[in-house]
C-alpha atoms as one frame of an Amber mdcrd trajectory, in Angstrom:
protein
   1.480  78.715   1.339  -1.427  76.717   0.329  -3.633  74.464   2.494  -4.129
  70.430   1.313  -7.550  71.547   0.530  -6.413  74.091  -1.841  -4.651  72.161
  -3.697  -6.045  70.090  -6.757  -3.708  67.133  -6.104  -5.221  65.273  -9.159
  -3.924  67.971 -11.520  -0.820  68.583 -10.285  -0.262  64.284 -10.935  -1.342
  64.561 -14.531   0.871  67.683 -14.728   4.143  65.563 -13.171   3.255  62.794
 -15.765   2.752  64.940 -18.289   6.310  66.869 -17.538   7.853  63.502 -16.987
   6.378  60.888 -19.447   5.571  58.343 -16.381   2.730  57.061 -15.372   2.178
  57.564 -11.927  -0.483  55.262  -9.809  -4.385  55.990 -10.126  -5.528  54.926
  -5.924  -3.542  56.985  -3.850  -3.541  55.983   0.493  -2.334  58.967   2.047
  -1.602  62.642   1.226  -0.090  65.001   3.673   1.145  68.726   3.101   3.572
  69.869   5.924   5.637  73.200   5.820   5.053  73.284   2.033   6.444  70.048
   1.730   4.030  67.515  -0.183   3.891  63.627   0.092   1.677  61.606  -1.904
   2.001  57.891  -0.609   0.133  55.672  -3.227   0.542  52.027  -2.043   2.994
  51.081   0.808   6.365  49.005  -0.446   6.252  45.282   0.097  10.033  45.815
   0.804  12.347  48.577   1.110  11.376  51.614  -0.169  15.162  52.898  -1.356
  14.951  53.570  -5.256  14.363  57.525  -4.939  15.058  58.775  -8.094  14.556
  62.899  -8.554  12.681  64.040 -11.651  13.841  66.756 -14.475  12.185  69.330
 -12.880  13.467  72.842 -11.489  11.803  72.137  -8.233  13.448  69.106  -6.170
  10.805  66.399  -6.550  11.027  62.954  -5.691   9.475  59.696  -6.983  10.098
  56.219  -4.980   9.668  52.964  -5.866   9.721  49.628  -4.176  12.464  48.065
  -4.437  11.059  44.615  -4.950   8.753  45.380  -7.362   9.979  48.443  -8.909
   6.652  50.396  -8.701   5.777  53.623  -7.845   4.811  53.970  -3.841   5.188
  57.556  -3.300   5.950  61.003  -4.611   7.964  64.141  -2.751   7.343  67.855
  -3.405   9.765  69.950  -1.456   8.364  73.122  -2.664   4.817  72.556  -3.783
   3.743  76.560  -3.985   7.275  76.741  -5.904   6.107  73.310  -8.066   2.742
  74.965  -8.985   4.290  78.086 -10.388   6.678  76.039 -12.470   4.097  73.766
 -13.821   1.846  77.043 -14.165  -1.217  75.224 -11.982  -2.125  78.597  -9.856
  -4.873  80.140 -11.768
């Protein structure tokens, strides 16, 4: 399992919009990386956060959006060593 400061978060964005076709946030407010479990919060939702919608991907990843707005506020890796492989990130 990696540590957040192995990882090259910024990549592994480009490579989920690339894999996806969406454009995901540039500023991003909070990262965290618990038992290989990766959340990437990039604004907070002026209402409910409820839209979760899971991407075409092999490993389960999870993009939610505010309600209100419809934007992007956050991102869920539940496997991000497994995510990596997929996307072919580990060098």
């Amino acid at each position: 399992m990696k540590t957040l400061l192995d990882l090259n978060v910024k990549s592994l964005l480009k490579g989920l919009e690339d894999a996806y076709g969406i454009k995901l946030p540039e500023e991003v407010v909070e990262i965290s990386l618990v038992r290989n479990v990766l959340h990437v919060r990039f604004s907070y939702p002026k209402g409910a956060e409820v839209e979760v919608e899971p991407l075409q991907l092999k490993t389960p990843v999870f993009l939610f959006r505010d309600c209100e707005t419809g934007e992007v506020t956050a991102i869920e890796v539940l496997d991000v060593d497994e995510l990596m492989k997929e996307m072919s990130l580990y060098t």
